[in-house]
C-alpha positions in Angstrom: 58.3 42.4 199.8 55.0 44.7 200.4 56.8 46.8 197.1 57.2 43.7 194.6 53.6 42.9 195.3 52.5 46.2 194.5 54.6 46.4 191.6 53.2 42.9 190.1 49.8 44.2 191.1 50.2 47.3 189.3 51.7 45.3 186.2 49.3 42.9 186.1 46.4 45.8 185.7 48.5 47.4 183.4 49.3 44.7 181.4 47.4 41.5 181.9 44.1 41.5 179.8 42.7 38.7 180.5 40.0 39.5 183.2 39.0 42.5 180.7 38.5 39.7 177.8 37.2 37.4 179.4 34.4 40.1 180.2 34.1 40.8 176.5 34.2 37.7 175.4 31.3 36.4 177.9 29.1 39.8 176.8 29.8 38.7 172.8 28.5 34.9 173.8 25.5 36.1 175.7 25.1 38.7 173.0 25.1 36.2 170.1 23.4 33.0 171.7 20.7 34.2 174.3 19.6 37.9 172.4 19.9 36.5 168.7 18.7 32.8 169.3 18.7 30.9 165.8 18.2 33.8 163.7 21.6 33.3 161.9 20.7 29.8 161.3 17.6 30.3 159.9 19.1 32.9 157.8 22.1 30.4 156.6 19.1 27.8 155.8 17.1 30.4 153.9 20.1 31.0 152.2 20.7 27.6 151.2 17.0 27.0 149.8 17.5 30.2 148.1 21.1 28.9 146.2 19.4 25.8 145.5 16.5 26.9 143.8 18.4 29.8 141.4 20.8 26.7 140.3 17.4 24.4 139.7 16.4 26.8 137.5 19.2 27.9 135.8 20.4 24.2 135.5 17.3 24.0 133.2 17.7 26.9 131.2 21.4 25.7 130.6 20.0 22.2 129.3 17.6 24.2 127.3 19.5 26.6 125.4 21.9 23.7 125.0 19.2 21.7 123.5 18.7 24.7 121.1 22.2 25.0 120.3 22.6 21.2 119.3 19.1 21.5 117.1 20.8 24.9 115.5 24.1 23.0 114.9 22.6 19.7 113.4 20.5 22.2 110.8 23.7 23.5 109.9 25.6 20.4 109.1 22.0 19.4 107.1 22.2 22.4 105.6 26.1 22.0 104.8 25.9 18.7 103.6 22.8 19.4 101.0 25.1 22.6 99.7 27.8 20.0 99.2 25.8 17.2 97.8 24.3 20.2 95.4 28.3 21.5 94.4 29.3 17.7 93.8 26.6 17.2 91.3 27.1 20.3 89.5 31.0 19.2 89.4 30.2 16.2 88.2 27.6 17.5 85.4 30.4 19.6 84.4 32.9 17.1 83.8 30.7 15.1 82.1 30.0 17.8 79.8 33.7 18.8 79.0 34.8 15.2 78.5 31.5 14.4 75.9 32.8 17.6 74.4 36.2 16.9 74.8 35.2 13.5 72.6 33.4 15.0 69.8 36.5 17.2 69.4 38.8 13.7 69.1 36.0 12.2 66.9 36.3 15.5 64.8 39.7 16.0 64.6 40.6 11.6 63.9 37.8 12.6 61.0 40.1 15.9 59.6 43.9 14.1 59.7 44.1 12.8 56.4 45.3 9.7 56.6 48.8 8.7 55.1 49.4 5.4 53.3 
């Protein structure tokens, strides 16, 4: 018996890591909580105010440069629309024109046809 407790002893130093963690794990806690104290979380919170103020203030460059963008785009269709407006009256000035011509041409020509009896 005295050699299957030796043998489990040895194993267990050998193989069992839990006393060795547990050593680790109590140095990482003491480590992080007592040495460190709440300088991650005052970290974390600067962080935050930090992330909150960059998107306050790009937030309101986005709404300007939209604004900009809808005054640039309602110019244009002013713009447009006056070009068009200016095109359709020209059209219609020039059909006016060709169909006044167009008549004095009929007027002319019923005028030329001698007429048959």
């Amino acid at each position: 018996m005295a050699v299957m407790s030796e043998v489990a002893e040895v194993f267990s130093r050998l193989f069992d890591h839990r006393p060795f963690l547990k050593g680790e794990i109590a140095f990482f806690k003491s480590e992080f909580e007592e040495k460190r104290g709440d300088q991650e979380v005052e970290q974390l919170f600067r962080a935050l105010e930090l992330t909150t103020e960059i998107k306050q203030a790009q937030t309101s460059e986005v709404e300007r440069q939209r604004a900009d963008r809808q005054r640039r785009l309602e110019a244009a269709r002013v713009e447009v629309a006056a070009k068009l407006a200016s095109i359709n009256a020209a059209y219609d000035l020039k059909e006016k024109e060709l169909r006044d011509k167009f008549s004095a041409l009929d007027i002319e020509s019923a005028k030329n046809v001698p007429k048959t009896t």
